[in-house]
N, C-alpha and C positions, 0 to 999 in steps of 0.2 A: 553522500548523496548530492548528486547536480539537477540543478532545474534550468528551464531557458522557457521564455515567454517570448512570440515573435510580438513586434512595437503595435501591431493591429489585433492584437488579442487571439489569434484566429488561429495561429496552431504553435504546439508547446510540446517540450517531453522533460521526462524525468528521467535519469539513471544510478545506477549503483556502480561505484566503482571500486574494490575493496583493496585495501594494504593490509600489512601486517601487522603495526602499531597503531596507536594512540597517535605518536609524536610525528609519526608521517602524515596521518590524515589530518592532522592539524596546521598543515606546512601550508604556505601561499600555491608553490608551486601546485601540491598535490589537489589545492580547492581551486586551482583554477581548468585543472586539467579536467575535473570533473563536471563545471559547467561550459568550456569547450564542448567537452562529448554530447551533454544536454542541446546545448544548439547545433552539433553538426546532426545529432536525430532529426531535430524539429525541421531543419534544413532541408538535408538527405530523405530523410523516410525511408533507411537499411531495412532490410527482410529480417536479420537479425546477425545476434555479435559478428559472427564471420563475415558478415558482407559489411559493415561499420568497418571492421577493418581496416580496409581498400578504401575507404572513402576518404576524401578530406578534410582537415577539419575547418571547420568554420572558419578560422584566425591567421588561415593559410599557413599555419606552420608547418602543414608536411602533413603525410597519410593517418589517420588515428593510430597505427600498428607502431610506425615509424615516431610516434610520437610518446606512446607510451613506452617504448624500449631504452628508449632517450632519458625516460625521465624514471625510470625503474633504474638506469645507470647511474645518475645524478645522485639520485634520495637513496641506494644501495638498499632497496627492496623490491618485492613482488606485487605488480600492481596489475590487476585484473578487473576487466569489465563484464560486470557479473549480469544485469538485466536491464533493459530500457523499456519505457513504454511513451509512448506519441499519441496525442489527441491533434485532429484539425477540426474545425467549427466552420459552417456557412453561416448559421444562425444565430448560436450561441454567444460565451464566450472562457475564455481558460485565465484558471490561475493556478497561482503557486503558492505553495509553503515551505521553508525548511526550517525544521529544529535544529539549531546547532547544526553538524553535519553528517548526524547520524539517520533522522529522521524527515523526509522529501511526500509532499501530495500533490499530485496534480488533480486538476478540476476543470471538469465541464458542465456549465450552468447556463441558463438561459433566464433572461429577466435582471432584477435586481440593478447592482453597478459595481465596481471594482472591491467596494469595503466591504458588501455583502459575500462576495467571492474570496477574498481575504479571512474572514471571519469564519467562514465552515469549511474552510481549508485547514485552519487552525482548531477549528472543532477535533478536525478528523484529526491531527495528530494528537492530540488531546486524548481523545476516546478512543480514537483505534476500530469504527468499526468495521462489519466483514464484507459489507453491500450496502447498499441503500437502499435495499428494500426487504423486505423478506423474500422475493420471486428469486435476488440471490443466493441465499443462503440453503447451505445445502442439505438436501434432504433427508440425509441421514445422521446429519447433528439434529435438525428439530425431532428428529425418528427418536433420537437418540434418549434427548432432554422427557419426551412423550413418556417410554418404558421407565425410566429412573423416577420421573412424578407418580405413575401409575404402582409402582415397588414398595416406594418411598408408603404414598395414602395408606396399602395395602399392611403392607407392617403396622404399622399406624392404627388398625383395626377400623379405616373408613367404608364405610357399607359399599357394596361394589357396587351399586346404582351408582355414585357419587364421582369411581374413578377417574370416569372419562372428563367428567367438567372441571376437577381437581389438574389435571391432565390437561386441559387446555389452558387454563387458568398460568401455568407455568411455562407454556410455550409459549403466549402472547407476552408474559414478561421475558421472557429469555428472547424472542424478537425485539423489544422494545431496547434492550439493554446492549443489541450487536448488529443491529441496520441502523444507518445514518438517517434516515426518517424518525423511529422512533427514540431516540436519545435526547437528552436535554441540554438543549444550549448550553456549553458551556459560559457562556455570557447573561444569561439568562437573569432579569433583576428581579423577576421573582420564583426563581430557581425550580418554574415548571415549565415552560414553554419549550414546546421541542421543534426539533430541526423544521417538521412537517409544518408543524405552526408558524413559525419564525419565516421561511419562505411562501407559506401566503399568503401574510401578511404583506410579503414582498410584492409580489405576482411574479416571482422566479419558483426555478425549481434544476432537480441537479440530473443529467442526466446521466453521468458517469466518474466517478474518480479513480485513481490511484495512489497509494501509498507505500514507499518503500520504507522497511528499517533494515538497515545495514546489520548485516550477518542472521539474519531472521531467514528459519529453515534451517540454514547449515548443520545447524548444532542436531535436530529431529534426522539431520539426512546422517550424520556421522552415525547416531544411534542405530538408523535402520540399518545401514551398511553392518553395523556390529552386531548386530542382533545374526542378521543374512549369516557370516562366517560362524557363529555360534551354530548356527543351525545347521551350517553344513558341515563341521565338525564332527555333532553328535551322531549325523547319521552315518558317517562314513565310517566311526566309531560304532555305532550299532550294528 
C-alpha cells in the first residue's frame, strides 16, 4: 500500500498495488513505485485504474503502464494496481497511515492538527473499523446481529416482552465495536474514551476515511467464484 499527502494538506490518495511475494513487496523499488502511484492519483484525479494508466507519473518517469512493465521486468513478477481512492479538502484537512506496507488509511478530518489526524489514522488500522458512523454500516449486517440476539434470548428461555430490548442492547454494542465513533482510543489513558469523545474534546471530527489491507476480498472473491462453478456443475449434472 502507497499513500501521498499533497505539502498543503488539501488533497491525498491511497492505493493498493499487489505483487506476488513477500520479497518483492519488500523491495525499494516495488515501495517506491507504490507511493509514486499514490501521488500521481492525488495529482491526476484518474476516473479509474484504466485511465491511471495513460497518465503520468508524478516523478516523470514515463506513463504509469510504461512504468509498471519496466519494473514487473526488473523484479521478474506480476505487479498489479488493484484500487485507489482520493480525498481533496477545501476545509478540512488529510492524513495518512501505513502499517508496514500491507496496511494504508487515508483521512478526512476537520478541526484538531496534524498529531490528532495521525493518531486516528492509526486508530483505524488498529481497529479496523467499517464506517464511522453507524448511518454507514450496512443494513443488513445490523439486520443480521438483530435476528441472531433475538434466537439467541429466545433459546435462552427469555420472556418474549424482553427480546426486542435484549435485541437492541446487542446492536448498539455490535455499532460500538465496528464505527469509528464508537470504539475506544486505542491511546486512551484510561482505556474508555472513544473516538466520538476524543474528537470533541478536540472540536474536530472525521468526515471520511479510507483503509486498505493488501489482498483483503481476494481470498472471499476466489471462494465465490468456486462456490459459482460448483453450482453450475451440479445443475448441469442434474
Amino acid at each position: 500500500v502507497g499513500a501521498f499527502i499533497a505539502a498543503d494538506g488539501k488533497t491525498g490518495a491511497v492505493v493498493e498495488v499487489n505483487c506476488e511475494t513477500d520479497f518483492v513487496a519488500k523491495n525499494d523499488d516495488f515501495m517506491a513505485f507504490a507511493r509514486n502511484v499514490a501521488e500521481t492519483v492525488a495529482n491526476s484525479n484518474p476516473e479509474d485504474i484504466a485511465a491511471l494508466s495513460d497518465v503520468a507519473m508524478a516523478n516523470g518517469s514515463g506513463a504509469v503502464e510504461e512504468v509498471r512493465k519496466a519494473l514487473v521486468m526488473k523484479l521478474g513478477e506480476n505487479i498489479t494496481i488493484r484500487r485507489f481512492e482520493r480525498y481533496e479538502t477545501t476545509t478540512g484537512n488529510l492524513s495518512s497511515y501505513l502499517h508496514g506496507s500491507k496496511i494504508g488509511v487515508l483521512l478526512n478530518f476537520t478541526g484538531g492538527d496534524d498529531e490528532l489526524g495521525r493518531d486516528i489514522s492509526m486508530h483505524i488500522a488498529a481497529s479496523k473499523p467499517k464506517s464511522v458512523d453507524a448511518s454507514g454500516v450496512n443494513p443488513e449486517e445490523i439486520e443480521t446481529e438483530r435476528r441472531i440476539a433475538i434466537e439467541k434470548a429466545r433459546e435462552g428461555g427469555k420472556p418474549e416482552a424482553m427480546l426486542e430490548k435484549i435485541a437492541e442492547g446487542t446492536v448498539n454494542k455490535f455499532l460500538r465495536e465496528v464505527t469509528l465513533m464508537g470504539q475506544v482510543f486505542v491511546k486512551a489513558e484510561d482505556g474508555k474514551q472513544t473516538i466520538e469523545q476524543l474528537l470533541k474534546s478536540r472540536g474536530a471530527s472525521v468526515t471520511a476515511f479510507q483503509m486498505f489491507v493488501v489482498g483483503e476480498g481476494i481470498e472471499k472473491k476466489v471462494e465465490d467464484y468456486a462456490a459459482e462453478v460448483a453450482a453450475t456443475i451440479a445443475a448441469a449434472q442434474g
